[in-house]
C-alpha positions as CSV (number, residue, x, y, z in Angstrom):
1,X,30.8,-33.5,27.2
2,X,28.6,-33.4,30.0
3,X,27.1,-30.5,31.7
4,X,26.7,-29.8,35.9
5,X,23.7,-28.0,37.3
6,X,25.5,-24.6,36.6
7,X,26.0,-25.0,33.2
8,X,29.4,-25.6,33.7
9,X,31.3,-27.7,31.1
10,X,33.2,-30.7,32.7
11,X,35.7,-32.2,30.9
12,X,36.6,-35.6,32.4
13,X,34.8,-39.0,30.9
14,X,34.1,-42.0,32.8
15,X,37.0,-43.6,31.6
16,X,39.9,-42.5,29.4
17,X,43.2,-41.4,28.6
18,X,44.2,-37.9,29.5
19,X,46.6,-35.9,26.7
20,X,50.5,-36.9,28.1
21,X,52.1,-33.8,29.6
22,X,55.9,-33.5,28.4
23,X,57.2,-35.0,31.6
24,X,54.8,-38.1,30.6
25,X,56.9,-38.4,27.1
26,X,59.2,-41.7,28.2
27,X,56.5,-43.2,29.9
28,X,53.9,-43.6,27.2
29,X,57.1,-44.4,24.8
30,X,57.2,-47.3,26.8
31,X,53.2,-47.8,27.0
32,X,53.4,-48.0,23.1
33,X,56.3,-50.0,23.0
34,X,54.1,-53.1,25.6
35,X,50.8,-51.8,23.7
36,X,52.5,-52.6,20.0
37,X,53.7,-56.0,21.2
38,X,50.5,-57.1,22.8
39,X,48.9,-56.2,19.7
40,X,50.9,-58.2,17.6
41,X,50.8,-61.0,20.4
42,X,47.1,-61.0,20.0
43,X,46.8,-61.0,16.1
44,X,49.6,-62.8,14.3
45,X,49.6,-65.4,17.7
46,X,45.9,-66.2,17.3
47,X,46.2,-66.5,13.3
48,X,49.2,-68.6,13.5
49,X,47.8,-70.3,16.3
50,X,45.3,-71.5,14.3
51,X,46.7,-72.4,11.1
52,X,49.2,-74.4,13.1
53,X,46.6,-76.6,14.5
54,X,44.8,-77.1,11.1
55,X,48.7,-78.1,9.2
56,X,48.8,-80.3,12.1
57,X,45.9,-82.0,12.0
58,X,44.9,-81.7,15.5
59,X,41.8,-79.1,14.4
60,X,39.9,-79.1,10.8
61,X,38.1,-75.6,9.0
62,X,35.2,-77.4,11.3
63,X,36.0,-76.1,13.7
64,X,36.1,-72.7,12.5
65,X,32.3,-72.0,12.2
66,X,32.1,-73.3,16.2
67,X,34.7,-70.8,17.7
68,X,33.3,-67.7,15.7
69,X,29.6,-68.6,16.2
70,X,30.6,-68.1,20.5
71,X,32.5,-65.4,20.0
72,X,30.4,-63.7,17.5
73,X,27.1,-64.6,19.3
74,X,27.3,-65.2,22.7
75,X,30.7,-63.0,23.8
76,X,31.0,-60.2,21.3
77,X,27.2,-58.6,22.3
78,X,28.3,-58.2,26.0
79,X,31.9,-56.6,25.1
80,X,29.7,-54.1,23.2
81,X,27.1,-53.3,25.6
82,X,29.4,-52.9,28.2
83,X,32.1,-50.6,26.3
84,X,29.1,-48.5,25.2
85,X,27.4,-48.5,28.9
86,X,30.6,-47.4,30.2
87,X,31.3,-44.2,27.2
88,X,31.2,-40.8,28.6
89,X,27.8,-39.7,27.2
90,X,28.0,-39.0,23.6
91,X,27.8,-35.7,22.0
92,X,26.5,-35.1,18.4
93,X,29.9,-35.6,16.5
94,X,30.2,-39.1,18.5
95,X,26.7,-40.0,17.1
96,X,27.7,-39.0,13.9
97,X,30.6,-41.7,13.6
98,X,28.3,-44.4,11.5
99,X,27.3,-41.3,9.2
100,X,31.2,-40.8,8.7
101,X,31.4,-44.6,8.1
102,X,28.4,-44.5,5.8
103,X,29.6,-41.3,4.0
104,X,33.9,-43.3,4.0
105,X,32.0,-46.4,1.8
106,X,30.0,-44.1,-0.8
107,X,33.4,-42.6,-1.6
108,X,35.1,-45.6,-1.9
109,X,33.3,-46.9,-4.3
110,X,34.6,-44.7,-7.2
111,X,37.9,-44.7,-6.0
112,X,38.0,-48.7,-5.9
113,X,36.9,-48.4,-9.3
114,X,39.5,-46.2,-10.4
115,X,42.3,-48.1,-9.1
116,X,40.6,-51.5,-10.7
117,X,41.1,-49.8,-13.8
118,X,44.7,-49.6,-13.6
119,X,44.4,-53.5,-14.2
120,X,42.7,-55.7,-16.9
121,X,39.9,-57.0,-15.0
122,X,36.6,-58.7,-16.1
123,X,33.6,-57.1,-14.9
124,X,33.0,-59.8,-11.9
125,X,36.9,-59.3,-10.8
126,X,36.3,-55.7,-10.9
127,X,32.7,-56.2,-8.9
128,X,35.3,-58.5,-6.1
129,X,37.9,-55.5,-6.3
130,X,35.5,-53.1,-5.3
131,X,33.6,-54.3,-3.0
132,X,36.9,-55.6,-1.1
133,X,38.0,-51.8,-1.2
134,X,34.3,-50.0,-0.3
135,X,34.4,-52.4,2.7
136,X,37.3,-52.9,5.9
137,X,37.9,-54.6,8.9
138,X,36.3,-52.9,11.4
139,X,35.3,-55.1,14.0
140,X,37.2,-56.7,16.7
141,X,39.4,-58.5,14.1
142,X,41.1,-55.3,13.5
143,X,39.4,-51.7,13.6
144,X,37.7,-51.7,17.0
145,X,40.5,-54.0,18.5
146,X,43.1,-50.9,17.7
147,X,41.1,-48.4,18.6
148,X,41.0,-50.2,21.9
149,X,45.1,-50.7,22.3
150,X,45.6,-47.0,21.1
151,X,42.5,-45.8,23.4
152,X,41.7,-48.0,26.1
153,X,37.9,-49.0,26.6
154,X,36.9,-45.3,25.8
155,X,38.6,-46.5,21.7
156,X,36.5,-49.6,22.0
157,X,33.1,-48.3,22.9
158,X,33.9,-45.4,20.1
159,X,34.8,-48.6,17.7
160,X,31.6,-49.6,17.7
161,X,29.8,-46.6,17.9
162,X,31.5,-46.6,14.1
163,X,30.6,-50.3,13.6
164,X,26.9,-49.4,13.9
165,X,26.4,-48.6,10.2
166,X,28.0,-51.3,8.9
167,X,25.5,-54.2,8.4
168,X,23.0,-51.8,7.4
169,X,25.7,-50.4,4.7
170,X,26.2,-53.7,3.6
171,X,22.7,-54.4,2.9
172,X,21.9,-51.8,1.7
173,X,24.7,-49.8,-0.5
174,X,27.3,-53.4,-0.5
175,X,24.0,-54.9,-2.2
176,X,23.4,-51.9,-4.7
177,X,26.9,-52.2,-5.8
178,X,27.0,-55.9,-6.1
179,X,24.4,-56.1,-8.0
180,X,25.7,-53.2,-10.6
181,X,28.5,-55.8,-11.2
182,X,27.0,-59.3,-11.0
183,X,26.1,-61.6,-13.9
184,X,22.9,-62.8,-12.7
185,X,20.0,-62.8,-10.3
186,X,21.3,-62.3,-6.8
187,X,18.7,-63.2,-3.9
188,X,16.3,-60.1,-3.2
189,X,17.3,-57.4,-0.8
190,X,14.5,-58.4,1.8
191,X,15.4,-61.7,2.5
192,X,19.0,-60.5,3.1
193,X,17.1,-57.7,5.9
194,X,14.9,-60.3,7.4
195,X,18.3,-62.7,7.8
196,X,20.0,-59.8,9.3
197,X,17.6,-59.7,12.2
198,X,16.8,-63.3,12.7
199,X,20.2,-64.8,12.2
200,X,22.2,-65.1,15.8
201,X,25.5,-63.9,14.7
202,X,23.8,-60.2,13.3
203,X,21.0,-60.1,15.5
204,X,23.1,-60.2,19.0
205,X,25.8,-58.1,18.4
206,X,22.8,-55.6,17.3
207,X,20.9,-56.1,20.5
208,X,24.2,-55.5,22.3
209,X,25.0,-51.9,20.9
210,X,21.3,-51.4,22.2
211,X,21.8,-52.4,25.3
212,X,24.3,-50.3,25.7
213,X,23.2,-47.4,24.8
214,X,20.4,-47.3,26.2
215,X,22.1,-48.0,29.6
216,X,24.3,-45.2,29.0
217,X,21.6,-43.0,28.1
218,X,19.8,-44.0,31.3
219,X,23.3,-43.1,33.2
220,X,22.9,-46.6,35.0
221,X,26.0,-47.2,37.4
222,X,28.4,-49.0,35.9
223,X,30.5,-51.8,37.4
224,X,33.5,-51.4,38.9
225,X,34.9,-54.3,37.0
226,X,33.7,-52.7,34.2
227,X,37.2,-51.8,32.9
228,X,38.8,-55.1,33.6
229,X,36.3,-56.9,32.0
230,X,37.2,-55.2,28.9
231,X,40.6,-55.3,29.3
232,X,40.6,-59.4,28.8
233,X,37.2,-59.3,26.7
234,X,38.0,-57.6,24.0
235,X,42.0,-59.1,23.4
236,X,40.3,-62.8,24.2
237,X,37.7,-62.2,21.9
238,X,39.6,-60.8,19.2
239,X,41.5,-64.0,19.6
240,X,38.8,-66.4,18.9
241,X,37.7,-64.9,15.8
242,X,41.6,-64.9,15.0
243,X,41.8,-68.5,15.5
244,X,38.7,-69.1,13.8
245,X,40.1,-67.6,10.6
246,X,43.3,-69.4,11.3
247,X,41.8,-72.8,10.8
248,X,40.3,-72.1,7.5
249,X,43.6,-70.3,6.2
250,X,44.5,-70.9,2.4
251,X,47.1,-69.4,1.0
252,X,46.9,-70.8,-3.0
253,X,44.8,-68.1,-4.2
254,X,47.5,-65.6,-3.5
255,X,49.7,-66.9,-6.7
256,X,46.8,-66.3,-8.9
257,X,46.4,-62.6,-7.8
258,X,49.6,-61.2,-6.9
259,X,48.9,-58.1,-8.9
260,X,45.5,-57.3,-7.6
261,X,46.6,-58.0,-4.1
262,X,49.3,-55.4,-4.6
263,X,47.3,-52.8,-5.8
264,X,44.4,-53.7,-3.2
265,X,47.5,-52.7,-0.5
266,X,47.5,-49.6,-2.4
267,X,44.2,-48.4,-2.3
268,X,43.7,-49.4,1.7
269,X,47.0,-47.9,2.5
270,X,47.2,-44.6,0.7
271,X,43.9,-43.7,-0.4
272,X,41.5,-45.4,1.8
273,X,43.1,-43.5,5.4
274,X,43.6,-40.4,2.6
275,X,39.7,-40.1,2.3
276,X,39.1,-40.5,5.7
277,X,41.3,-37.8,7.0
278,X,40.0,-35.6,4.7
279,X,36.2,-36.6,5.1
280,X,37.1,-35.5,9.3
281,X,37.0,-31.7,8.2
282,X,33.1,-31.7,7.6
283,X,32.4,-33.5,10.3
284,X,34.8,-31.4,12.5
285,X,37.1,-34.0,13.7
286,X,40.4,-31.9,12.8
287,X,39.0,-29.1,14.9
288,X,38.7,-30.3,17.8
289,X,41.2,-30.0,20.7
290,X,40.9,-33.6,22.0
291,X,41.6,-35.9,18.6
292,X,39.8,-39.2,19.7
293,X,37.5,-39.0,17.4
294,X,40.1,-38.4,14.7
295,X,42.0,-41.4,15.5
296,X,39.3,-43.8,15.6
297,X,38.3,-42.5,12.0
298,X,41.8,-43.0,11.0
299,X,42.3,-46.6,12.4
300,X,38.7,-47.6,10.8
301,X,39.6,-45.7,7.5
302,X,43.0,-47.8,7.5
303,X,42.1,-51.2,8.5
304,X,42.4,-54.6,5.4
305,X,39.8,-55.7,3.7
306,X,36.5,-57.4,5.4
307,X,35.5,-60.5,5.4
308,X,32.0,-59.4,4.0
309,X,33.4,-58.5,1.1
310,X,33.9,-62.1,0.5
311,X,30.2,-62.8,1.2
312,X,28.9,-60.2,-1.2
313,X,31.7,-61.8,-3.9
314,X,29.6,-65.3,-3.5
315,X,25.9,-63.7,-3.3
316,X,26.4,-61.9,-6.6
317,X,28.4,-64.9,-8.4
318,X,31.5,-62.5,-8.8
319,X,35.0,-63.6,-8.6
320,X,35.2,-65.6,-5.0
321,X,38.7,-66.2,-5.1
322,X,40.2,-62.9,-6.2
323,X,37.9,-61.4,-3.1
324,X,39.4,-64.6,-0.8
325,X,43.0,-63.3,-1.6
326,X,42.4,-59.7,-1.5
327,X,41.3,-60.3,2.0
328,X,43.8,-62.9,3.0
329,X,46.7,-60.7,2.1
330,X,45.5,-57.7,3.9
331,X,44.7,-59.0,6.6
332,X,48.0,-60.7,6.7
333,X,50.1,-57.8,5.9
334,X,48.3,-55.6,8.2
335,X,48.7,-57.7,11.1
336,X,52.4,-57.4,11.1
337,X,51.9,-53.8,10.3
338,X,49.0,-52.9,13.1
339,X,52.0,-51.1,15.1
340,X,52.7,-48.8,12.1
341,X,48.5,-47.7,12.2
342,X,48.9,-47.5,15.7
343,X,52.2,-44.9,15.7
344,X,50.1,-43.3,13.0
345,X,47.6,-42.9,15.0
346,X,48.7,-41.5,18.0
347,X,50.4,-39.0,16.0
348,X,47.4,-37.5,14.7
């Protein structure tokens, strides 16, 4: 919250939702109602979309790598640094999202290997079970994209306040764990760092939560478009990385590793937003009157499997496939189930 001259608080943020008064009730029944069927509009249309095109012929996997790299690269960084230019200015339990994120991974990373046990696994299917359940869809295939439906651009800026510590997680702690379960030499940690920074599709979206942030900090006017901007960026973009994944759609691995996928439903749907909620006392997220903060923890703490999870199976030569289906049939089942996590949600 900001402060005036008089040391008054002031409560309003640049942009937001306001908490519904009772008369409000029907209204934002009906707001859920055209917010859960966009969302699924969005998701399952884009992925279908796309593994459509590729059954027909008409588009190869090819394509794939084109579509994210524009979306990833050259659309995604501007979403970000507007949504973060536009954020009320953040105060310390805001900034303290990617330590929350950071904090959500460390604990996942006994719990995954609890629940792996409840299986006979070899050590690199257990190294692919856990990484799939330290790590979740946070970005605008998922996470951030709810947070936006349930919060308006004030939930997208917020999802990637939470998406900062990601990459640096990944190659930092995803590596550290990787390694514990891989069967030989994995490329050093440094080389993965300097490709973090020089490749496009990190580097970008990195100078883009900058950007904005620093712009906010400066308290440069925003736009007037601002808010409509967002309101097509971020469904279109999460689109194009939909249809992206569309085109390279298998679905065979999924007969191999019905059991593991099952139990990988488990851990994502019950203990994954479990830890989360409960990691929100610390950080004071329960206590506070306005949730937000809360709900964006829970959406991010509930959200399938990532798709790094996939890269870190095939940098530390552990099971590929079983870390292909565990994210396949996540992200599958959670598309059709994004209006459950968002009724969740707003009932926090």
């Amino acid at each position: 919250m900001e402060r005036s001259s008089r040391g008054e608080r002031q409560a309003p943020p640049r942009y937001g939702r306001q908490d519904p008064s009772p008369g409000r009730e029907r209204g934002l029944e009906q707001k859920l109602v055209i917010d859960t069927i966009r969302t699924v509009t969005v998701i399952l249309g884009a992925l279908v979309a796309g593994y459509g095109l590729r059954k027909s012929g008409r588009a190869g996997p090819q394509w794939a790598p084109r579509v994210n790299r524009v979306a990833l690269v050259w659309v995604q960084p501007l979403v970000i640094a507007v949504a973060l230019w536009a954020m009320r200015r953040p105060d310390w339990q805001t900034l303290a999202l990617p330590v929350f994120a950071f904090t959500h991974m460390v604990v996942m990373w006994p719990l995954g290997a609890l629940a792996a046990r409840l299986l006979p696994m070899s050590r690199p299917d257990r190294g692919a079970f856990v990484g799939s359940a330290i790590f979740n869809n946070q970005g605008f295939t998922y996470g951030t994209f709810l947070a936006f439906v349930a919060l308006g651009p004030q939930g997208a800026a917020l999802g990637s306040v939470y998406c900062i510590a990601f990459m640096p997680a990944f190659f930092t702690f995803g590596f550290y764990v990787g390694r514990r379960y891989s069967r030989q030499e994995s490329q050093g940690l440094w080389g993965a760092v300097r490709g973090m920074f020089c490749d496009a599709e990190t580097r970008n979206p990195t100078l883009g939560i900058v950007a904005g942030l620093v712009l906010n900090a400066l308290r440069a006017p925003v736009p007037s478009a601002a808010p409509l901007f967002l309101d097509v960026a971020i469904p279109g973009t999460t689109a194009a990385f939909l249809l992206a994944i569309g085109l390279g759609l298998r679905l065979s691995a999924i007969r191999d590793y019905w059991r593991e996928c099952l139990l990988m439903h488990g851990v994502k749907l019950l203990l994954s937003p479990a830890a989360g909620l409960l990691l929100a006392v610390p950080f004071g997220y329960w206590a506070l009157s306005d949730h937000t903060l809360l709900k964006v923890c829970f959406i991010m703490c509930a959200s399938p499997v990532a798709i790094m999870s996939v890269m870190l199976a095939q940098v530390f030569d552990l099971n590929e496939r079983l870390a292909g289906a565990l994210w396949l049939t996540t992200n599958l089942s959670w598309t059709v189930g994004a209006p459950v996590i968002l009724w969740a949600a707003r009932a926090l």
